[in-house]
N, C-alpha and C positions, 0 to 999 in steps of 0.2 A: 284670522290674522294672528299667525302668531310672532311672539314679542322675541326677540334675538337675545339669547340665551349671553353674562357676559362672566366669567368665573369670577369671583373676588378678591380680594390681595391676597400673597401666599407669603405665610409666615415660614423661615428658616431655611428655604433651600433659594436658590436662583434659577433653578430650572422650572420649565412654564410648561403645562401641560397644554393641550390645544383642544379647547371644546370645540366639536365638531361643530360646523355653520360661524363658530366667534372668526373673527378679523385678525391680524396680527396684533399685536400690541408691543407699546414702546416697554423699555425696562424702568422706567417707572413707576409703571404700575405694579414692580414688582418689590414688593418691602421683605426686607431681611433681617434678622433677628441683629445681623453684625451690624446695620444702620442704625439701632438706636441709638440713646444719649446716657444708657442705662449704664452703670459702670459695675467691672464686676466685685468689687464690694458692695453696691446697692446689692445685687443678685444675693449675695453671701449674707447679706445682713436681711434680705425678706427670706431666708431660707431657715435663717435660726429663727426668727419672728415663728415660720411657720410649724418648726419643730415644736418650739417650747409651748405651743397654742396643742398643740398634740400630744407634748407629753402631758399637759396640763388636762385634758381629756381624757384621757389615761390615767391618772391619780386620780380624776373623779368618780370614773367609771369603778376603778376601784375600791373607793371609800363609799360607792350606792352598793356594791354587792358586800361590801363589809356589813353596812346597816342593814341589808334585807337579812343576812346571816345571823346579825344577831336581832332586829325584831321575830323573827322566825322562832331562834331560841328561849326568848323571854314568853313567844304565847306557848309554845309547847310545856317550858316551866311554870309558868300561870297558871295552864289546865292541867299539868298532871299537880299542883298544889291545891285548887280546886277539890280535885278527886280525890287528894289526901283528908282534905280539915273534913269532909263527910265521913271517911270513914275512922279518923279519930274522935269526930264528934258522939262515934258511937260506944257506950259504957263498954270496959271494957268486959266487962263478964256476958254480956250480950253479941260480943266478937263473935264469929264462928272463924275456925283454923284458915279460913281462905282469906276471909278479912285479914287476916292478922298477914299470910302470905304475902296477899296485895298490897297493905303497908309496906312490907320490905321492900316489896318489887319497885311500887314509888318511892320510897326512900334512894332506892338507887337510882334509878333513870332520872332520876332531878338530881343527885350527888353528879352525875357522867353530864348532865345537860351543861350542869352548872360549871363544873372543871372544861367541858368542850367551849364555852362563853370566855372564860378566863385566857384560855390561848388564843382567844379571836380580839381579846383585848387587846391583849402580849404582843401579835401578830402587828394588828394597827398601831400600836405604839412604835414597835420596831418601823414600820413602813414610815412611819411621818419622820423618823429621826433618820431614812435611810434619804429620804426626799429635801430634807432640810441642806443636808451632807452634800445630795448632788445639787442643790441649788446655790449654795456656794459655791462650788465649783464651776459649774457655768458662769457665775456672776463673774468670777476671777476668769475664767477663760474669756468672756467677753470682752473684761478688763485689757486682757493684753491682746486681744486682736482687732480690738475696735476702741484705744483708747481715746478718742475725740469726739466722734460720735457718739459712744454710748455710755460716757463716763457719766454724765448729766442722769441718763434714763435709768440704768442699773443699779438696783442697792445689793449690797451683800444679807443676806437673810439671820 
């Protein structure tokens, strides 16, 4: 026995496709996006809702790879610090010429580690103050395209 197959509501168009064996059917059973009750500022105002939930995932996403960039650079500075206080802890008249080489070499790749940290600082500080800038500016954009709605919900940052 099989069960008569019957399509479901169709969103957004008016045209009714015909499942083979289905029956005709009235047009009421056919819903259109233009029947809702939805107005198109609701639409416009879930649509920045949805942006700013995304750019907001977006500054995250990018303040997680900020911190993996610099945890990364703090254990690379850690261990080659490590590696240094050994071989300073060593007299130096019991140095041989390669210790003393490999001192420098650490001295530098922690000097470059450490200046590469300071622009990732530099970099984040800029981004937060570039994010602040656009978040007023949406606040105020929202301000004048949705003052009655969203005057209550929006602060200026």
């Amino acid at each position: 026995m099989e069960k008569e197959r019957r399509s479901s509501k169709q969103y957004g168009s008016l045209e009714k496709t015909q499942v083979e064996g289905a029956t005709q059917k009235s047009t009421e059973d056919v819903v259109s996006m233009a029947d809702s009750t939805i107005t198109t500022e609701d639409i416009e105002g879930e649509l920045s809702k949805i942006e700013r939930i995304r750019d907001i995932l977006v500054r995250r996403e990018s303040e997680l790879r900020y911190m993996m960039d610099d945890i990364q650079l703090c254990k690379e500075i850690t261990r080659l610090k490590t590696e240094l206080q050994k071989l300073v802890s060593i007299q130096e008249n019991d140095k041989s010429n390669g210790d003393r080489k490999r001192e420098e070499e650490l001295l530098q790749q922690i000097n470059k580690l450490v200046e590469t940290r300071d622009f990732l600082v530099d970099d984040v500080e800029f981004e937060r103050l570039r994010e602040r800038e656009e978040d007023r500016e949406m606040a105020a954009f929202l301000h004048s395209k949705f003052p009655k709605t969203l005057a209550s919900k929006v602060r200026c940052v």
